[in-house]
N, C-alpha and C positions, 0 to 999 in steps of 0.2 A: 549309776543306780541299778539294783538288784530288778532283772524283770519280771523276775518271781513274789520280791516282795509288795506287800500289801498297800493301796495307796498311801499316802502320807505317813507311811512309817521310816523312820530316819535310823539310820545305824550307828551308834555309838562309838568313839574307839575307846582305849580303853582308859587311858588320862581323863578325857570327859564320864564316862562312870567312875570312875575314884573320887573326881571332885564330887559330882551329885551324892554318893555315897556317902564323903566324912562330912560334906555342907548340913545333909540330914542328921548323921551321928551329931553333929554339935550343934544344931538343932533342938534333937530330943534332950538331950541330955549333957552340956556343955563341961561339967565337972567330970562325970566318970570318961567322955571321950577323953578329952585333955588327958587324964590321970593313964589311960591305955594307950594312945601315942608316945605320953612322954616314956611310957615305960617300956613299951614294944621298939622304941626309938635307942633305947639306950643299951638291951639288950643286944641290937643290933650293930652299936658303934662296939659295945666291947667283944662281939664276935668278929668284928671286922678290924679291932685293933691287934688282939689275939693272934690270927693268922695271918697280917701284915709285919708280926713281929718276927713269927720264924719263917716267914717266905722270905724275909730278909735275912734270917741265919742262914737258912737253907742255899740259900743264892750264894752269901759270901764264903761258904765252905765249898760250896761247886766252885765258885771262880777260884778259890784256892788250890782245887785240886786239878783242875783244866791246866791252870797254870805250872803247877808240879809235874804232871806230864807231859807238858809240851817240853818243857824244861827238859825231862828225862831224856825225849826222845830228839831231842836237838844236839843233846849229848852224846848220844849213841850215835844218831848218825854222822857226825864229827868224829868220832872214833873209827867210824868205818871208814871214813875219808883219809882217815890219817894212817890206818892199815892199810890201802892202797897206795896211798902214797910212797911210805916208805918202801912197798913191798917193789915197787913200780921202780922207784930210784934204788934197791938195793938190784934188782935185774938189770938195770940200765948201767950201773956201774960194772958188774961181774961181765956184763956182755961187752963192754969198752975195753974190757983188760983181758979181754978172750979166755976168759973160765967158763963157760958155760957149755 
């Protein structure tokens, strides 16, 4: 408890003022509340389906492109392995048959 605050005054969080708050809205007025939740509700699900649709495009063309470059780059350095390689065994042969 606040030792500032006033006797018997209690602090709210903020779940318990939203309940008192729409308990009163549908209180006063039960039809137009109902009619602004379900509306403010609905607004909210299709901004939320909305942007769940291309965070999932969004994601699946990242994964596609992470994967394209890993790809690349697994390639290349495989390539670089295989230029040492043979550059490695063409020295190792020419230095066996004493050319070098």
């Amino acid at each position: 408890m606040d030792p500032l605050a006033p006797t018997g005054f209690c602090r709210r969080t903020g779940v318990e003022s939203g309940c008192v708050f729409v308990s009163v809205l549908f209180k006063l007025d039960p039809m137009l509340s109902l009619i602004v939740f379900v509306g403010l509700g609905g607004i909210y699900l299709a901004i939320y389906w909305v942007v769940r649709c291309r965070l999932r495009t969004v994601g699946t063309v990242k994964a596609e492109a992470n994967a394209a470059r890993f790809r690349a780059l697994s390639e290349a350095s495989g390539a670089i392995k295989e230029i040492n390689c043979s550059t490695w065994n063409a020295y190792s042969w020419s230095a066996s048959k004493g050319q070098i």
